[in-house]
C-alpha positions as CSV (number, residue, x, y, z in Angstrom):
1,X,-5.5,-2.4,-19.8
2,X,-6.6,-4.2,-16.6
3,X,-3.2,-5.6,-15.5
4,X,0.3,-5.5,-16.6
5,X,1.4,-8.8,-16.4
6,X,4.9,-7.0,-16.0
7,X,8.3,-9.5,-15.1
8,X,10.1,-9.7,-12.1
9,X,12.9,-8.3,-13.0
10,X,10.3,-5.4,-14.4
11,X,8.6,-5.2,-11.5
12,X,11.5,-5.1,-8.9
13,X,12.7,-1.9,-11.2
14,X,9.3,-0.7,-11.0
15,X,9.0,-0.7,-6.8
16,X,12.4,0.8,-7.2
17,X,11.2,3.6,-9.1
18,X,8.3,4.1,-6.7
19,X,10.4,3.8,-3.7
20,X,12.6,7.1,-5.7
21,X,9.2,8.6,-6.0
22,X,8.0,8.9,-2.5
23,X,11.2,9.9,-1.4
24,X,11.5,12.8,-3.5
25,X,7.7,13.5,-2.7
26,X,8.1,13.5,1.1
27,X,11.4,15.4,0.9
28,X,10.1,18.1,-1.3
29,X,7.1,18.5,0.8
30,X,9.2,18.0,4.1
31,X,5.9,16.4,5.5
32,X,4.5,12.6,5.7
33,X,5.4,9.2,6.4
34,X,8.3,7.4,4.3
35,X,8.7,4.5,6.7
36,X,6.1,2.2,5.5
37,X,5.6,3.1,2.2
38,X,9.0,1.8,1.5
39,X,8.5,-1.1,3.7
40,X,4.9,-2.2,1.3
41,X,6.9,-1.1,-2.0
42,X,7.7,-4.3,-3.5
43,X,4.1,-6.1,-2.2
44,X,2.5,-3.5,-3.5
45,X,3.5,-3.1,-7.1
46,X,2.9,-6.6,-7.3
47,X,-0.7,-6.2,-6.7
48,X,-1.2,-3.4,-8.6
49,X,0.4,-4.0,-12.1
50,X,0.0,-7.8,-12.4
51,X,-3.2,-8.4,-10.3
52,X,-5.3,-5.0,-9.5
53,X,-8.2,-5.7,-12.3
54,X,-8.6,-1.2,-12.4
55,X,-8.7,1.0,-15.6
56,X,-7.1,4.2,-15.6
57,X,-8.9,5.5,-18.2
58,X,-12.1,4.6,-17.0
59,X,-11.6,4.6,-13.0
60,X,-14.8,3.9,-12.3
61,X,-15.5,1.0,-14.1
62,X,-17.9,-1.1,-12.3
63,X,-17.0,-4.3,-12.0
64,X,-13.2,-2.9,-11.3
65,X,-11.5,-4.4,-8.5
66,X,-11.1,-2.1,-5.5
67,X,-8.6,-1.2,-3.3
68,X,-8.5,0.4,0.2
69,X,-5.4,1.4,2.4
70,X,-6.7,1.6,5.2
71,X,-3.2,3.0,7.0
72,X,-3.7,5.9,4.9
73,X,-1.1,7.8,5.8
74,X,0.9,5.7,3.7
75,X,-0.4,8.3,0.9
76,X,3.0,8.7,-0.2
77,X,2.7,4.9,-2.0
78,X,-0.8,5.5,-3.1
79,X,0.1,7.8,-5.0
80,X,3.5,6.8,-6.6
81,X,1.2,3.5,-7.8
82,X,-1.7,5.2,-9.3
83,X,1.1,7.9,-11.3
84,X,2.9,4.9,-12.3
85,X,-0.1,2.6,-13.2
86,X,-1.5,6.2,-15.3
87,X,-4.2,7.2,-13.1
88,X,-2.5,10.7,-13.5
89,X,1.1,12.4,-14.6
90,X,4.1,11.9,-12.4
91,X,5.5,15.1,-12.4
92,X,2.6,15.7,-10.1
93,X,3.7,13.6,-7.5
94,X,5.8,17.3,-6.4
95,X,2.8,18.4,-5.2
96,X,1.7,16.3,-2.5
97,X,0.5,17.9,0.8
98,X,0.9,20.8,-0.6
99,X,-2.4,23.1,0.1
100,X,-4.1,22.8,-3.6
101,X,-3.1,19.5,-4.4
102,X,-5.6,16.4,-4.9
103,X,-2.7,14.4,-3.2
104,X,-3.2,15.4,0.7
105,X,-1.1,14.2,3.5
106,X,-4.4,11.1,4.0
107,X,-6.2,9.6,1.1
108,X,-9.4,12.0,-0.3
109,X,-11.6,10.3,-2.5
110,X,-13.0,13.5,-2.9
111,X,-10.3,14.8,-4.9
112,X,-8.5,12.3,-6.3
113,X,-10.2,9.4,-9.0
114,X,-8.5,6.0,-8.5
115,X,-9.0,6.3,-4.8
116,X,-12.1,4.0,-3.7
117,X,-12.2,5.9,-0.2
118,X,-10.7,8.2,2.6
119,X,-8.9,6.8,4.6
120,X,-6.1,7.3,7.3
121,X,-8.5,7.1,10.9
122,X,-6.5,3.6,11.3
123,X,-8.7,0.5,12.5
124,X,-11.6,1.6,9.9
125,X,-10.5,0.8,6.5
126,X,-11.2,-3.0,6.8
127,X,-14.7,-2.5,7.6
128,X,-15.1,-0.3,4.4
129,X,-13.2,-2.5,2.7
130,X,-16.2,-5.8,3.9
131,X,-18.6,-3.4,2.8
132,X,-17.2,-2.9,-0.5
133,X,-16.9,-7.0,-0.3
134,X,-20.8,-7.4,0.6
135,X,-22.0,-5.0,-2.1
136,X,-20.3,-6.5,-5.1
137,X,-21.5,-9.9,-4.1
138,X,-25.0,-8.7,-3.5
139,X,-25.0,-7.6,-6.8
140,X,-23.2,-10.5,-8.2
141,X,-19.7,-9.1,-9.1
142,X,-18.1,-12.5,-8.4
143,X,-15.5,-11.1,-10.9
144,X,-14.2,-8.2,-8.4
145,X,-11.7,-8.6,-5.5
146,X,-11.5,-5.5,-3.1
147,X,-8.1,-5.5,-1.3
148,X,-7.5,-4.2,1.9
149,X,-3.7,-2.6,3.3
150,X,-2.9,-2.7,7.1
151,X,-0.1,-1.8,9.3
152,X,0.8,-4.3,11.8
153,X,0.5,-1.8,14.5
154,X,-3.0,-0.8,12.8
155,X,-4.0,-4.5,14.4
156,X,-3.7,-3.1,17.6
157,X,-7.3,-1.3,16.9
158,X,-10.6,-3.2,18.1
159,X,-12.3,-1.7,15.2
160,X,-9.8,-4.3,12.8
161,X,-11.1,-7.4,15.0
162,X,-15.1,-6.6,14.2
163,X,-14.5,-6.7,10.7
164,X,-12.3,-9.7,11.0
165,X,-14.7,-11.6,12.7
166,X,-17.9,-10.0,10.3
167,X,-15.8,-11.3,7.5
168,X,-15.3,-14.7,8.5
169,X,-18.8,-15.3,9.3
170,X,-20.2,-14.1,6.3
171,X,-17.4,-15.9,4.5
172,X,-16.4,-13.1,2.0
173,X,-14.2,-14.8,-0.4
174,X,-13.8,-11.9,-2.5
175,X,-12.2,-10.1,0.3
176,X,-8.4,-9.9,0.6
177,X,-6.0,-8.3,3.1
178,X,-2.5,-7.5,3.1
179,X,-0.3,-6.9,6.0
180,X,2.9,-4.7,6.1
181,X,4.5,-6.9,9.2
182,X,7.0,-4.8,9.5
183,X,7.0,-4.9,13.1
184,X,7.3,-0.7,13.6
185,X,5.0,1.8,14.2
186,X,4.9,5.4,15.1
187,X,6.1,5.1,19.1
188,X,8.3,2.2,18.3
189,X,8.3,-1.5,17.3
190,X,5.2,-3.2,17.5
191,X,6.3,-6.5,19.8
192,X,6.9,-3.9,22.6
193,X,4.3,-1.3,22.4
194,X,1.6,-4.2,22.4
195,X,2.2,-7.7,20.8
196,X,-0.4,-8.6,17.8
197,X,0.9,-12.2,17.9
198,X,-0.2,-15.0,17.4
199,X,-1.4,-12.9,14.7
200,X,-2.0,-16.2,12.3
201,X,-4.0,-18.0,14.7
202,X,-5.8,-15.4,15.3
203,X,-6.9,-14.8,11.8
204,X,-7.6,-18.8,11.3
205,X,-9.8,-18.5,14.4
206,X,-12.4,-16.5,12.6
207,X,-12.5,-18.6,9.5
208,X,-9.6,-16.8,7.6
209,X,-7.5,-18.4,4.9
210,X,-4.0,-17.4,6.1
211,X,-0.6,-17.0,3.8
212,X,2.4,-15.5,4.3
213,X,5.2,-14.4,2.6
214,X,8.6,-12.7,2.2
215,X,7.2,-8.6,1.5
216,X,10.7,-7.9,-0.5
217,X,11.5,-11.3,-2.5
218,X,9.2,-10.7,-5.6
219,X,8.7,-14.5,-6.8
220,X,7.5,-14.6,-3.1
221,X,5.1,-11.8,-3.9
222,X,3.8,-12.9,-6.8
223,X,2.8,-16.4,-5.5
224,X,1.3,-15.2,-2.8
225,X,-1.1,-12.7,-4.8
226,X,-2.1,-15.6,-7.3
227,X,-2.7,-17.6,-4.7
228,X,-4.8,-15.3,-2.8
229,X,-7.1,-15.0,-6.1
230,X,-7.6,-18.6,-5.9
231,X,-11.7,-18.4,-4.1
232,X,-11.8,-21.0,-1.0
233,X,-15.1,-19.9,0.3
234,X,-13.2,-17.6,3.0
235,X,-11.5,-14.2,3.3
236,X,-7.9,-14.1,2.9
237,X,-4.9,-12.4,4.6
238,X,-1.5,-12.4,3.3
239,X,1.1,-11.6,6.1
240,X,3.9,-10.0,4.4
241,X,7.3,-10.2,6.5
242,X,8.7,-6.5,5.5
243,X,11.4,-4.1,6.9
244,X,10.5,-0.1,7.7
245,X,12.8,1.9,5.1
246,X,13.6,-1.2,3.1
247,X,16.3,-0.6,0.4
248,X,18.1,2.3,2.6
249,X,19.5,-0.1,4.4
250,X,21.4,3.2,6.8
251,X,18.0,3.7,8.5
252,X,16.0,0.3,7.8
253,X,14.1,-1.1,10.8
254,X,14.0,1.9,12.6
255,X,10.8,2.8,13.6
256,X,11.7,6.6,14.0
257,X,11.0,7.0,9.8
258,X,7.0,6.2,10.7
259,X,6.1,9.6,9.9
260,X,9.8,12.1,9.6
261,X,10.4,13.2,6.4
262,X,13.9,12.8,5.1
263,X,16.3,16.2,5.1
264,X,18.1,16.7,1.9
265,X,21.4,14.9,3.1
266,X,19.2,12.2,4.0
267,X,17.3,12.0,1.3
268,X,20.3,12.2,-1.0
269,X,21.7,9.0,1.3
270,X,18.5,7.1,0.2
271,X,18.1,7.7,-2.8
272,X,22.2,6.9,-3.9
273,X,21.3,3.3,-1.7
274,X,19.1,2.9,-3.8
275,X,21.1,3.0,-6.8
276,X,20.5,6.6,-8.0
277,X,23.8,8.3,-8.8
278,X,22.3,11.7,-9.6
279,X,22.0,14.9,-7.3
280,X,18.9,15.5,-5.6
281,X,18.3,18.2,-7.6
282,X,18.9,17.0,-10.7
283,X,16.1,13.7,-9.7
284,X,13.7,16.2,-8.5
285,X,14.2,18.5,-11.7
286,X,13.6,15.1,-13.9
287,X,10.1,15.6,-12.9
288,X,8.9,18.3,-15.1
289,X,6.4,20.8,-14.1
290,X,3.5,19.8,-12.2
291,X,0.8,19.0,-14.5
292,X,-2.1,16.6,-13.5
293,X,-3.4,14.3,-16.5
């Protein structure tokens, strides 16, 4: 089934439940980034149950809509969406970053189905995405959107201003980009290690349709997305206003959780803020075994 079509109250339980999952998974692996996975939770599961146009059982459909995330060490979401969506079985998810696993601390396309490309060298995943953009108009996939995750700090690259600018010019409406402005990255919050702003203007400069949006209010979300489908005859970048660690609110906005993976305590903290009464033990045993289908 192409999309989902879920509720909002559905899909708000759904970004909760994926928000539990990459916990756990960066716990158990005591490795990777929780910070902005849980920041580009809600946005995300938006996109991918009610607009991502993919087919799990046939992940490489061809005129499937594609998506990049280009801040790839945001794995940990990745991978919670495509488990969730049925690109494999959750009880996998316990193996991420762990040597054999097709779930590796970045992104492998090599490995995994459902993933388009690597990613993870930040600053490069937009031009991929453009290419991916190009190709399915040159062969006349009007049909198929490619989507395109950045960090706010991942503006900070050069390599993310190229594309923007290619983009514009060449007027690639079947391009779209979200941004987790979340205003944190690794060495602290984005403002003060080197301003992106005006980062609307900056976008409308090179012919870029610009929206933004509340990243946590889902009615928000959901507007935003349909509205981004709408084809103006221009790329288009959502801005989606987000907090680092969203829905733990002990250690939201704190740029520290980039890339430290919560101790048990912690964890434990998190996941109860979130509404999961159960042990840590007990959530992790729910899992099962880990068996990829």
């Amino acid at each position: 089934m192409p999309t989902l079509n879920l509720s909002i109250s559905a899909l708000e339980e759904m970004a909760r439940t994926i928000r539990r999952d990459v916990i756990v998974m960066v716990n158990t692996a005591q490795s990777g980034h929780p910070g902005g996975p849980l920041s580009a939770a809600d946005y995300l599961t938006a996109l991918w149950f009610n607009f991502l146009n993919v087919a799990p059982d046939d992940p490489d459909m061809l005129r499937r809509d594609r998506f990049v995330l280009s801040n790839g060490h945001c794995s940990a979401l990745n991978y919670a969406l495509l488990a969730r969506r049925g690109f494999f079985n959750p009880s996998y998810l316990l193996t991420f970053r762990s040597t054999h696993s097709k779930l590796q601390g970045h992104p492998n396309c090599m490995k995994l189905k459902g993933l388009e490309i690597s990613t993870g060298s930040l600053g490069q995943g937009l031009s991929a995405a453009h290419g991916m953009a190009l190709g399915l108009r040159l062969r006349g996939w009007l049909e198929a959107t490619v989507y395109c995750n950045c960090g706010d700090g991942e503006l900070q690259e050069g390599s993310i201003w190229e594309a923007v600018m290619a983009a514009g010019h060449f007027k690639s409406e079947n391009l779209i980009v979200s941004v987790d402005f979340n205003n944190a990255q690794i060495d602290g919050y984005v403002s003060d290690i080197m301003s992106i702003e005006p980062i609307a203007g900056k976008f409308r400069t090179f012919n870029w349709r610009v929206l933004e949006a509340d990243g946590h209010r889902m009615e928000d979300i959901v507007a935003a997305w349909q509205e981004a489908k709408r084809r103006t005859g221009k790329p288009t970048v959502i801005l989606f206003k987000t907090e680092m660690m969203h829905g733990c609110p002990t250690y939201a906005n704190e740029p520290g959780w980039h890339g430290r993976p919560p101790k048990d305590d912690e964890a434990q903290v998190m996941l109860k803020e979130l509404g999961y009464i159960e042990s840590l033990e007990e959530i992790r045993a729910s899992y099962g075994g880990p068996v990829y289908q």
